[in-house]
Each structure stands twice: as structure tokens, then as C-alpha cells.
C-alpha positions in Angstrom: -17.6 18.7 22.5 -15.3 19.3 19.6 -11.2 19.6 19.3 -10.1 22.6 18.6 -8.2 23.2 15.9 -4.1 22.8 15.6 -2.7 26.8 15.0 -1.5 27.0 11.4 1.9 27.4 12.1 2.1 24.1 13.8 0.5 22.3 10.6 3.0 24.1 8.0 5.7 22.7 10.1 3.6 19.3 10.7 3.4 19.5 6.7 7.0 20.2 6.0 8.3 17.4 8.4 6.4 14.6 6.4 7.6 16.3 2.9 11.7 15.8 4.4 10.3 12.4 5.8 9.4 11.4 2.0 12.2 12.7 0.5 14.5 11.4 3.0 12.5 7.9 1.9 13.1 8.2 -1.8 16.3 9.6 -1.7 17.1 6.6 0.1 15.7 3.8 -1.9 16.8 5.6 -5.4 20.3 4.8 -4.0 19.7 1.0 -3.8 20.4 -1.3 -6.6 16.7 -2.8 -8.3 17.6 -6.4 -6.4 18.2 -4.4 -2.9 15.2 -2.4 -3.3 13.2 -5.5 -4.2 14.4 -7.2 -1.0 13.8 -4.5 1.2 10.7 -4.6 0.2 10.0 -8.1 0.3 11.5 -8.4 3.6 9.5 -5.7 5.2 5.8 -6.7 3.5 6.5 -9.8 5.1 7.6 -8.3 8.2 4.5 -5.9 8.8 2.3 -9.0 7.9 4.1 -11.3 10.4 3.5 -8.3 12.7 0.3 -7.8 12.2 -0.1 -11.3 13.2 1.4 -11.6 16.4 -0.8 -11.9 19.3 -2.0 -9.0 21.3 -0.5 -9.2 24.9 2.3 -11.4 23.6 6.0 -10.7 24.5 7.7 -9.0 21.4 10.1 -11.9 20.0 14.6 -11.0 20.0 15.3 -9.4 16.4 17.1 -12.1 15.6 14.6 -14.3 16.1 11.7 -12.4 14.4 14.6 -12.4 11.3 14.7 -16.2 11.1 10.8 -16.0 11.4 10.3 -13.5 8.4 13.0 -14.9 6.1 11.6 -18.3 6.7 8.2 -16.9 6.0 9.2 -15.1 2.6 10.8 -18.1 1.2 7.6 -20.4 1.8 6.0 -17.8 -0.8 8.3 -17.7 -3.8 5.8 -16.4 -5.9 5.0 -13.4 -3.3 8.5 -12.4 -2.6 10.8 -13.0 -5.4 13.7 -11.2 -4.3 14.7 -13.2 -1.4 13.7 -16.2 -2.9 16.5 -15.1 -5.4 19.0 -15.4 -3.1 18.2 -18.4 -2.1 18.0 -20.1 -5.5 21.3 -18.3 -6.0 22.7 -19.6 -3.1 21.8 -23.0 -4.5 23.8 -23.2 -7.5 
């Protein structure tokens, strides 16, 4: 048995909805400053890897506790994620 096809209309408008979505995106980071783009992303790679770690069937942690967990987590790799490690060192002097 095969799927039928989605009508054409519906994946021009699929098409132009990820287009905004990316633009949206870009648009968004080219507004940051270099060190708040670099700590968005630090803080998100190491939030999608923490996420990808936690257990199937497990209850979904407060966001203030999966914070503490992925800051923590980023500053035990300097080397990974610079940018927050930044702060801290900064926040050391």
C-alpha cells in the first residue's frame, strides 16, 4: 500500500513556512552580539545532548533544574563550550 501524495498547494505552503522559519532564525541570531550567539549555542548543543540522554519513561526534570544541569555540564568541557566557560573565567577575576 502506498501514501498518496500531499496536493501541491499544500507543499508550496509547507515550503514557504520553513523558508519564514529560517529566516525568522537568522534574522534572529544576526541580531546577537558574536559572545551571545556563541553561548546560545553552547548552551543549547549541550542542552540537546543532555536531552538526548535522559532516560526513556523518565519524568521530564523543572527548567530550572535542567539549567543547573546543562550549565554545570558545559563548564566541565571548557574546551567544547568556550563561551560559557567565558563567563565563568570572567566571573573569576
Amino acid at each position: 500500500m502506498t501514501t498518496p501524495a500531499l496536493p501541491a498547494p499544500l507543499l508550496a505552503y509547507l515550503e514557504q513556512r520553513d523558508a519564514a522559519r529560517a529566516d525568522a532564525v537568522r534574522t534572529f541570531l544576526t541580531a546577537l552580539t558574536d559572545r551571545e550567539r556563541a553561548l546560545i549555542r553552547d548552551a543549547a548543543v549541550m542542552g540537546y545532548v543532555r536531552g538526548r540522554m535522559h532516560p526513556a519513561g523518565e519524568e521530564h526534570p523543572k527548567d530550572s533544574a535542567v539549567l543547573v544541569e546543562v550549565v554545570d555540564a558545559c563548564l566541565a568541557f571548557p574546551d567544547l563550550y568556550p563561551a560559557v566557560n567565558a563567563v565563568q573565567a570572567e566571573a573569576n577575576r
